[in-house]
N, C-alpha and C positions, 0 to 999 in steps of 0.2 A: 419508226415502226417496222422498216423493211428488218433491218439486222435483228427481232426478236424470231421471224419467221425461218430463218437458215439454222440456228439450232435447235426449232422445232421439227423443222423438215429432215434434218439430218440424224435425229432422234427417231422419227417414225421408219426413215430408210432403213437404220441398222438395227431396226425391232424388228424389220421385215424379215431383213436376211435372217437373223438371227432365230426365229420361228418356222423358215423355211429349211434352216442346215438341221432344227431341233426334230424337225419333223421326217429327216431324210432326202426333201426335197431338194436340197438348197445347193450352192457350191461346195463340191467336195473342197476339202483345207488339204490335204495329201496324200499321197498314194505313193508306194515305194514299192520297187523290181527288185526281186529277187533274181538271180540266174541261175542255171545248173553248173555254171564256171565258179560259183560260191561266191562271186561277187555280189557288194549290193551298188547300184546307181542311184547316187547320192545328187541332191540337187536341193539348196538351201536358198532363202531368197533373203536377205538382209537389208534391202530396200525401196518400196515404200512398205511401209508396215500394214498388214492384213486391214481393212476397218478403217483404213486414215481417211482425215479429212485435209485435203491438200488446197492449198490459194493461189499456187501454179501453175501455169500449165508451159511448157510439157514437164511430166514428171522423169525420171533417172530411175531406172528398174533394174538392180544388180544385186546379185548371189557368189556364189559359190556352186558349183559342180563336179562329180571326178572328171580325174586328170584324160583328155580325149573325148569327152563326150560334144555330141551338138546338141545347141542353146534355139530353141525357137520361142518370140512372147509373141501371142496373135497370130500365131503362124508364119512369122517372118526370122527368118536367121539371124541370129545374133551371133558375132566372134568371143569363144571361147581362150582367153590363153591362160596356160597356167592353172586351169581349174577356178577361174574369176571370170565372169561376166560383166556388161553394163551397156546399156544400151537407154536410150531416150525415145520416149509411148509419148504421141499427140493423147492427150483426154479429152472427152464430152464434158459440155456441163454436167453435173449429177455425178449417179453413180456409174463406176468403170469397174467393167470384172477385165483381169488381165490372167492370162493362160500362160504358164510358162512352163514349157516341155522340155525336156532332157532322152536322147537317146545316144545309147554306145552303138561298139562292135557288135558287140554278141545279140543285137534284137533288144536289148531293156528297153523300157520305156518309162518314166517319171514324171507327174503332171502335178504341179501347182495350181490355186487359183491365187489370187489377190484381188479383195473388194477395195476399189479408193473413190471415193465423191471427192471431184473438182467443183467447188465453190467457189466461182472469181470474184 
């Protein structure tokens, strides 16, 4: 009986989000810097996938960035090299918004969210 309730639950979760981004309220999905240097700061997340539902914990949280910028998820620095990040997020049961910011030289600033429900 328990196992029909986790993909009940996890259905209700990602109606929520997804009623709350429809309605403006919710986590923003992206936002991109432009600069007056005509640069853009780019910051790509490639995994865990926006909306996953994950059975591990801890998850692996890595992108892409340009080349020099800093990497912070949850406010914590992560090492950039090469324009490749990765770094390892403890999760809560449920759901997890995870924050992943990117700042250069020049003042840009670029903010990710990613929703992931940890289901053990």
């Amino acid at each position: 009986m328990r196992s029909i309730w986790y993909p009940l639950l996890t259905i209700l979760i990602f109606s929520g989000l997804a009623a709350c981004q429809a309605a403006g309220n919710g986590i923003p999905s992206t936002v991109n810097a432009g600069g007056t240097s005509g640069g853009v700061l780019a910051l790509n997340i490639t995994q865990p996938q926006d909306e996953s539902i994950v059975r591990s914990n801890p998850v692996t949280v890595s992108g892409n960035v340009s080349e020099g910028a800093e990497v912070m998820i949850n406010g914590l620095s992560v090492d950039a090299e090469s324009g490749h990040f990765s770094a390892i997020v403890e999760l809560e049961t449920g759901p997890n918004s995870l924050e992943i910011t990117a700042n250069d030289a020049a003042g840009k600033q670029v903010s990710k969210y990613v929703s992931v429900v940890y289901v053990p």
